[in-house]
Structure formats: structure tokens, C-alpha cells
C-alpha positions as CSV (number, residue, x, y, z in Angstrom):
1,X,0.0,0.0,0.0
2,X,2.2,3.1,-1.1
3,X,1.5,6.2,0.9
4,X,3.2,9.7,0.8
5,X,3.7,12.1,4.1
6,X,2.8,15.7,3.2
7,X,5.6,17.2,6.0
8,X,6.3,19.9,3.4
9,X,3.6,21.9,4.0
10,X,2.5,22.4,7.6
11,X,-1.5,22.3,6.1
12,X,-0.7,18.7,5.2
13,X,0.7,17.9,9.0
14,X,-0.7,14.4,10.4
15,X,-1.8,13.9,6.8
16,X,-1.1,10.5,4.5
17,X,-2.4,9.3,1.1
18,X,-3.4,5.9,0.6
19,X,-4.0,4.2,-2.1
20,X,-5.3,0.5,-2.8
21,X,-6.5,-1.7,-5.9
22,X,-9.6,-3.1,-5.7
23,X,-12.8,-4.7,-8.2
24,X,-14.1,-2.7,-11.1
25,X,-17.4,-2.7,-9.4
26,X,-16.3,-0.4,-6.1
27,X,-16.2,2.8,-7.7
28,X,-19.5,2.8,-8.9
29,X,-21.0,1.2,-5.3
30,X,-19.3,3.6,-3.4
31,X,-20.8,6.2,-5.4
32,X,-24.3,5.4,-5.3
33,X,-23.9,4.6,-1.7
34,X,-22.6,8.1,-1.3
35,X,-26.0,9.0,-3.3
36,X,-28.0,6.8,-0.7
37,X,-26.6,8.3,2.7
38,X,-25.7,11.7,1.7
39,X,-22.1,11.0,2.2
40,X,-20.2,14.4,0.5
41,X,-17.4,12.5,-1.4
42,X,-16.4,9.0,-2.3
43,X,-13.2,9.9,-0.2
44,X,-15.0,10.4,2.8
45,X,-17.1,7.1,2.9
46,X,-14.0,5.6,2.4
47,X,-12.3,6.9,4.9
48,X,-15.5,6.0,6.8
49,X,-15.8,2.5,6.1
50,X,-12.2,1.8,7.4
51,X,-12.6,4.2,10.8
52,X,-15.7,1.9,11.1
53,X,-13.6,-1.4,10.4
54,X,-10.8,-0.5,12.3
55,X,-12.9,0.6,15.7
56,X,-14.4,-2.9,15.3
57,X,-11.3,-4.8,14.8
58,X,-9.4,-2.5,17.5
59,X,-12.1,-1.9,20.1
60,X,-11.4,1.7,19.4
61,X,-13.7,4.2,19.7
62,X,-15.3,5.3,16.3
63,X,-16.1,8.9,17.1
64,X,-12.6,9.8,18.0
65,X,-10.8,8.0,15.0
66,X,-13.7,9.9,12.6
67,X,-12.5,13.4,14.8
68,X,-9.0,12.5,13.7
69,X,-9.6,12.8,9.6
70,X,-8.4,15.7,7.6
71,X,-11.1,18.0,6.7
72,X,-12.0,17.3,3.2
73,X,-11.1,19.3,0.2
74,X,-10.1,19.9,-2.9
75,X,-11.0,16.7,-5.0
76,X,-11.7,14.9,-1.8
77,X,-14.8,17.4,-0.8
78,X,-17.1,16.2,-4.1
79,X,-19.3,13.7,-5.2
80,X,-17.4,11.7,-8.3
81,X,-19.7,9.4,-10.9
82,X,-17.2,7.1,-12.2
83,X,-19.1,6.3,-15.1
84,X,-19.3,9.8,-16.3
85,X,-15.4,10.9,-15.7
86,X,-16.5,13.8,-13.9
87,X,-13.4,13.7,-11.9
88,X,-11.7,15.6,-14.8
89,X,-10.1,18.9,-12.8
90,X,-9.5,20.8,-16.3
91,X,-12.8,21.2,-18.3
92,X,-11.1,23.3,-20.4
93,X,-9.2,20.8,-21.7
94,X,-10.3,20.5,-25.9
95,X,-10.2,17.1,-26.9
96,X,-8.9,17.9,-30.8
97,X,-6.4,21.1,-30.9
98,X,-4.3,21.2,-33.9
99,X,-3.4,17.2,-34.6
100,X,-4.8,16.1,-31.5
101,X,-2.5,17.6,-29.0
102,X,-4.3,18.4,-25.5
103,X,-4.3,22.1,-24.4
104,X,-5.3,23.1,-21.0
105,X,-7.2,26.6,-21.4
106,X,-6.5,29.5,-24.0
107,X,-2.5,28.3,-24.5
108,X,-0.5,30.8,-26.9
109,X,2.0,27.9,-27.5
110,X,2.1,25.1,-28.8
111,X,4.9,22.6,-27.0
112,X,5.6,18.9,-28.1
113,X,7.9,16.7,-26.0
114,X,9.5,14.1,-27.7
């Protein structure tokens, strides 16, 4: 599980990204259970589900381990449908520009790396 300290920044202190590979199928349950409890983000039922799991497993108490998260933000505070990519962060981006190269908002160059 390969996570990543954010000590650089003293708004990422006691922070730490982690990621996991899982079924094709979770993204899209996650999300409509989001849609069925109200849950703000996919990140945060996550995030939910193993405070839940390990307060079970632990005998730890849930409500301080969910006190302990990070606020959420950024990507982390919305609601993403899998199915529909809408976790694109540049709309902007045009799909055709010039021989298919990707631009991210009105560019004024045009760069190629090779």
C-alpha cells in the first residue's frame, strides 16, 4: 500500500495518502452509496468504512478516530460518478487542438515533448 507524508507543507501535517486496488465494481458502489446516505465525497465514505472497520477490529472508539480525519477538500470534498469521468479537474481541456494535442485553457504555445 504506497503512501506519501505531506511534512512539506505544515496544512498537510498528520496527513497521508493511501491508495489500494480493488474490483471494477467499487467505484461505482461507493458512489451510489454516497448517493443513498448523503455522504459528501467518495473519499470520505471511504475513509468511513475503514474508521468503522478499524474501531471494530481495534475496540477503538469510532467517534474519535472519525474526529481524527483531515477536513476534506479539494478533489476529496465532491461527489465523483465514475461512469461519467467527472473527476476531470480541467474542463477546459479541448479534446482535438491542432493534430490532437491536448491544451489546457486558451495556451499561446504550442509545445511537443519528444
Amino acid at each position: 500500500m504506497p503512501f506519501r507524508l505531506g511534512s512539506e507543507k505544515p496544512e498537510w501535517a498528520n496527513r497521508t495518502k493511501v491508495q489500494f486496488t480493488t474490483s471494477s465494481w467499487m467505484p461505482r458502489r461507493v458512489f451510489e452509496a454516497c448517493l443513498a446516505t448523503g455522504t459528501v465525497s467518495n473519499t470520505v465514505y471511504i475513509q468511513r468504512a475503514v474508521c468503522e472497520a478499524l474501531a471494530r477490529d481495534l475496540n477503538l472508539p469510532l467517534d474519535r478516530l472519525l474526529s481524527e480525519l483531515p477536513e476534506p477538500r479539494g478533489p476529496g470534498k465532491h461527489l465523483f460518478d465514475p461512469e461519467n469521468h467527472t473527476m476531470n479537474r480541467y474542463p477546459d481541456v479541448a479534446r482535438d487542438q491542432s493534430g490532437g494535442r491536448l491544451l489546457i485553457g486558451p495556451a499561446n504555445t504550442i509545445e511537443d515533448v519528444r
